[in-house]
N, C-alpha and C positions, 0 to 999 in steps of 0.2 A: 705685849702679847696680843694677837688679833684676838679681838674678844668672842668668835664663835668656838676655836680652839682654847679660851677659857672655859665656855658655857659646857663645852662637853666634858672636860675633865668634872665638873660636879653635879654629870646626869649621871645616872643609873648605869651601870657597866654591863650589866644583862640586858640593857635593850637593844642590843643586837646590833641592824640595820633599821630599825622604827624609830626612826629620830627626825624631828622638827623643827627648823632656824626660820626664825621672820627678821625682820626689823624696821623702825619708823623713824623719818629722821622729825629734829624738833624744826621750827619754823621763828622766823622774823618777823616780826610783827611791820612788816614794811609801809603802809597806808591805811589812813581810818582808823587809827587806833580807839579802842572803846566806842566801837561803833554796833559791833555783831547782835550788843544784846537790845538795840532800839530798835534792830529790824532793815538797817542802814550794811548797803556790800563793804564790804574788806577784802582787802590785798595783802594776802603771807605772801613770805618767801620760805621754802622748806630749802634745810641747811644741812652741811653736810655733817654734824653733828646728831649721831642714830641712837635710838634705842634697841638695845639687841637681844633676842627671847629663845630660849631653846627647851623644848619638848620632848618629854616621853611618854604616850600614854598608857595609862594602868588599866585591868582589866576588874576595880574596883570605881564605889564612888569617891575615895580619897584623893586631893588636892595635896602637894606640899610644895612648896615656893621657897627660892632663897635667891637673895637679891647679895649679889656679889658687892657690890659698893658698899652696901650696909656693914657686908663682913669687914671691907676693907677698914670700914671707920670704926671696927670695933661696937657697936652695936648691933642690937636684935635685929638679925638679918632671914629669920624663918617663917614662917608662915603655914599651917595647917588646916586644914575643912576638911566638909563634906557636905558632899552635894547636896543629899537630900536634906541636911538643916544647917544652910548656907544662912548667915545672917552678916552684918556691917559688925566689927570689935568696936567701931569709934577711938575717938581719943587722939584723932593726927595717925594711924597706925597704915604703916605701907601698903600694908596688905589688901587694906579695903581698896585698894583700884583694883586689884586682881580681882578679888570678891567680885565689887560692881559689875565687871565684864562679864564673871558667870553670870551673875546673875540677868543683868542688860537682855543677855541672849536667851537665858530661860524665860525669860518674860515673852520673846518673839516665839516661842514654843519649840526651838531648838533643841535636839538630845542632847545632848556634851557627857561624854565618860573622864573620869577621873585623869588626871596625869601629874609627872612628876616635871616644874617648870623652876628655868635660872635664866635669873635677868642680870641683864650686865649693860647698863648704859653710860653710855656718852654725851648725855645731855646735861648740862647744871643743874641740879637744883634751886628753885627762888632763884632762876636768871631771868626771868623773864623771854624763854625761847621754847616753852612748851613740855618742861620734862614731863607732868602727868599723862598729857595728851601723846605724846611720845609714846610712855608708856601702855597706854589703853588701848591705841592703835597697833602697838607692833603686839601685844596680845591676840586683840582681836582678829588678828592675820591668823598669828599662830594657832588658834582655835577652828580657827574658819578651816585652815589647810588640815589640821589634825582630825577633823570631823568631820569633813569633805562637804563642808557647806556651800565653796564656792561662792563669799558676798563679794561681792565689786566693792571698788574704791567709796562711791557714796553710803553702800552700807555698813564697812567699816566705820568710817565718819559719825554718820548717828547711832550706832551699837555705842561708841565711845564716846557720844554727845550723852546720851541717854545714862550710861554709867554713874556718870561726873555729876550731871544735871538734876536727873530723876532718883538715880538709886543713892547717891552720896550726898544728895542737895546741897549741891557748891552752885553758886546765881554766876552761871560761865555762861559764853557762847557758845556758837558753832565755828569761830575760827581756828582755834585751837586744833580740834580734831580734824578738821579739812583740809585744812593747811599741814598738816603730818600726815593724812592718810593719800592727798594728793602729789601733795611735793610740788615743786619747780613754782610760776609763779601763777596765782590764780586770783581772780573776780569770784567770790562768794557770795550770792543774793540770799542774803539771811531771813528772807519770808520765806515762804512755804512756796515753792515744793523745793526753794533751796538749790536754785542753778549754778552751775558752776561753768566758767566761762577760763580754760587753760588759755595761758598767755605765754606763746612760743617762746621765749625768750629767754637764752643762755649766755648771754654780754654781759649782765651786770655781773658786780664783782661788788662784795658784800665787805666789810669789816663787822667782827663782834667783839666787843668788849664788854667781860664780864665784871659787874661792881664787884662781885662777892658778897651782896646785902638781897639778904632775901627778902623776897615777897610775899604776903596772900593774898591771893585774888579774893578771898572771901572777904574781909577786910577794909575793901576798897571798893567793890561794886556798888552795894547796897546802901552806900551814902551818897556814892555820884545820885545813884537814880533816883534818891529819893530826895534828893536839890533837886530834879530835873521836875520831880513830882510836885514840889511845892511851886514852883513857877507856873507849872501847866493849870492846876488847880485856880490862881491866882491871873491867871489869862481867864479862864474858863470861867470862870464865878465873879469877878470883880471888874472884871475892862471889858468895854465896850467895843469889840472885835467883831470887822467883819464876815457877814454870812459866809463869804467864801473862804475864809481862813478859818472860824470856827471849824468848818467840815474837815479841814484839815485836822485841828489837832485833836485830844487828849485829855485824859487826866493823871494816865499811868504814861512812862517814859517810851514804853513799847507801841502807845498807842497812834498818836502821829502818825502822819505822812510826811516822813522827815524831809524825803527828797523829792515834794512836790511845793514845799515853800521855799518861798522867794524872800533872800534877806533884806530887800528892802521893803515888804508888807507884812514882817514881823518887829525889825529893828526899832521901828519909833516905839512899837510896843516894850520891849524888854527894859526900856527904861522908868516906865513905871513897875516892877518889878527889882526885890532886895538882891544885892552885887550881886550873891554866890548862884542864885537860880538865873539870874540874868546871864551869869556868865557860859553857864553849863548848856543851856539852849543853843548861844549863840555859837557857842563851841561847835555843835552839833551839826549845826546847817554851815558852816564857814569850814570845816572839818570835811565835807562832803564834797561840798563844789569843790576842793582846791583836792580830792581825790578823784575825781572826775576828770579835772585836768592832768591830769595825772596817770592816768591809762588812758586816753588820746595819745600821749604822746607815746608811751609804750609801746600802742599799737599801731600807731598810723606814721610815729617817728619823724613827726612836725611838731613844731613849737607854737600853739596859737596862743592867742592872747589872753590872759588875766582876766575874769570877769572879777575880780575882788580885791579893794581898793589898795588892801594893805600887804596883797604879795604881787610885787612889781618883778618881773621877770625882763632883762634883757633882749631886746631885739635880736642884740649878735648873740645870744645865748645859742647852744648847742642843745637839744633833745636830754642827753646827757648831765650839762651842767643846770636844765633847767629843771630834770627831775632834781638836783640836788638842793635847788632853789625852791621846792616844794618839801621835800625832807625835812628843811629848816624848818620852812616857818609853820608845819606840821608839829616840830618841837616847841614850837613858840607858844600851839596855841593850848598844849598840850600844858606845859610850865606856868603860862600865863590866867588860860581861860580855864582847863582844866584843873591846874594845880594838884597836879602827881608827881613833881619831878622833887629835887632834891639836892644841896649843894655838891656833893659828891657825884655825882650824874654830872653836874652841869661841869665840874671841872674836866672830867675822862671827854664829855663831850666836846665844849672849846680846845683839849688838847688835840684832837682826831683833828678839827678844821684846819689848827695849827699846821700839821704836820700833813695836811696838803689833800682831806677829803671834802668832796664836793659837796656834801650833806653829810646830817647826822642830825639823829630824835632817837629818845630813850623807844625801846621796844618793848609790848607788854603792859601790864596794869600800872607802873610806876612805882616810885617809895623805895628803887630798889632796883636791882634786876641786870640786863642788858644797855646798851649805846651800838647802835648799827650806823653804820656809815656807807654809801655811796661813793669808791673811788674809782677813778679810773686808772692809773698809774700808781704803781709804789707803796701797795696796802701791806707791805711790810714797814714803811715807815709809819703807816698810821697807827697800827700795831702797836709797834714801840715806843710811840707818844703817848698811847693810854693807859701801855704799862707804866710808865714812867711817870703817870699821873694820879694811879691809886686805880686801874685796872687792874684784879686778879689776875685773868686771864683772858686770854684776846686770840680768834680767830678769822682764816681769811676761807671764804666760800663761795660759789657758786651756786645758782639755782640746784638742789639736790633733789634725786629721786624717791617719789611718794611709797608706799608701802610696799611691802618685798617680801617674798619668800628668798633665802637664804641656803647656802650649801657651804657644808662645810669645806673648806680647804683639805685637796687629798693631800693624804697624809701617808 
């Protein structure tokens, strides 16, 4: 059933013609993965996989929420407030992303009246392609539009940055939310003021394969960064570094000028440093440049040359086959240097190659999650290689469109 002529059948039957549809779709984590929250751009791809919200507003402060998937699974799928003593339930409870967003906005001094809201999304959970931020964003549309507040794409973005980050303290970035309230494919400068740089581009042709193994981001950040913190600390305070690269770095993971060093006037250094912080640095800066090269060729649609030693790209290569030759070794450094990936991952992955994609690296925080792939031809059979390899579920997509207001199918 289209899931807008879901969302209506369980709004309010007296609301008339006052009725509200947004939607957000989730995003691929296509380049720079784990890079958003060092202050280092990143590249989503927003998919065609949406989150869908629909509204009625009340002429009270009562909030009442119901999340159609929950119902589907048989669990608490309701949610109740009120505005004026809005607080977090905790404990993992759905709700609290709806909560967050009211609240997000009341914090920017926004009025918001009450309403009656049904979400019905299409994004996985713990896949690794953005279901919260899906969620938070096609909210925060539907609020914007039901309130007539009128925020743009980057206010969306950080209202749902701030939700997740500030009100719910989950240690996310800003890719998540930009990457869904943007859509299609984009360059996010994760320092302030936070530029966003849209990259025309509707050729690529995505596979996703879902493990079925969830993730938490929460989990999983605050150990990478705090490898990365013992490293910085142990540069900073024990090695004999020069002036010019001191200025560079840090002692916290944020702190760095990640993509002002040069790997080779760090390199000889991270060897006096233990494996896990050596590896995590190196990740970072090696991570960077080979995302660099990497939107060059997106955008300029030439193949130049490798500055790094160990991803060696083809001459006769194609723009196309050498983004896929960036893909990989993206997963390489991800598995290797990162160490988020997983043996299940790595098999859906090497099956996707099998079966004739140009790339492929797990999408997201790792442990879990998604496998995206890069094909040109025949991403139904890559599809059915992943199923066939312990893929739940597996879809083929196009750059998809950023946050929306929604009309119901006449009826």
């Amino acid at each position: 059933m289209d899931p807008l002529e879901r969302i209506f059948r369980y709004l309010p039957s007296s609301s008339g013609g006052n009725l509200f549809f947004s939607s957000a779709p989730g995003r691929a984590d296509f380049l720079n993965t784990h890079q958003d929250y060092k202050g280092l751009p990143v590249v989503p791809i927003g998919i065609n996989l949406r989150c869908y919200v629909g509204g009625v507003p009340r002429t009270d402060e009562q909030v009442e929420v119901i999340s159609l998937n929950l119902m589907d699974e048989r669990l608490p799928y309701k949610d109740v407030f009120t505005l004026s003593e809005l607080s977090l339930r905790g404990g993992g409870w759905y709700g609290d992303y709806v909560r967050a967003i009211f609240l997000s906005l009341m914090r920017h001094g926004y009025h918001l009246q009450g309403a009656n809201i049904v979400i019905d999304s299409r994004v996985p959970i713990g896949s690794g392609l953005s279901s919260s931020a899906s969620l938070e964003v096609s909210l925060a549309k539907l609020l914007s539009d039901m309130n007539d507040l009128n925020l743009s794409k980057k206010e969306l973005a950080e209202i749902s940055y701030e939700a997740e980050h500030d009100v719910m303290q989950i240690p996310c970035g800003r890719l998540d939310q930009y990457g869904s309230s943007y859509g299609g494919i984009v360059k996010l400068n994760t320092r302030p003021p936070y530029e966003i740089e849209e990259i025309p581009r509707r050729d690529i042709t995505i596979v996703i394969a879902d493990s079925g193994i969830q993730h938490r981001t929460v989990k999983i950040h605050p150990i990478r960064q705090q490898e990365i913190n013992e490293g910085l600390k142990i540069l900073m305070d024990e090695c004999n570094i020069p002036p010019s690269l001191r200025e560079k770095l840090g002692y916290k993971y944020y702190e760095p000028l990640w993509d002002e060093i040069k790997l080779q006037e760090i390199q000889p250094l991270l060897r006096l440093l233990p494996e896990k912080p050596a590896k995590r640095i190196y990740f970072t800066i090696v991570m960077n440049i080979s995302t660099e090269l990497a939107l060059d060729i997106l955008k300029r649609g030439i193949v130049p040359k490798s500055p790094i030693k160990d991803l060696a790209i083809p001459s006769s290569a194609s723009p196309m086959e050498a983004l896929g030759t960036i893909l990989n070794f993206q997963h390489l450094l991800l598995r290797d240097y990162y160490e988020v990936s997983i043996p299940e991952l790595e098999r859906i992955r090497g099956s996707m190659l099998s079966g004739g994609a140009l790339g492929a690296k797990l999408s997201g925080a790792g442990f879990g999650g998604a496998v995206i792939a890069l094909v040109k031809e025949h991403p139904e059979e890559v599809c059915e290689a992943a199923l066939e390899n312990g893929a739940k579920r597996c879809w083929v997509s196009k750059p998809s469109e950023g946050a929306r207001t929604e009309t119901l199918p006449r009826r």
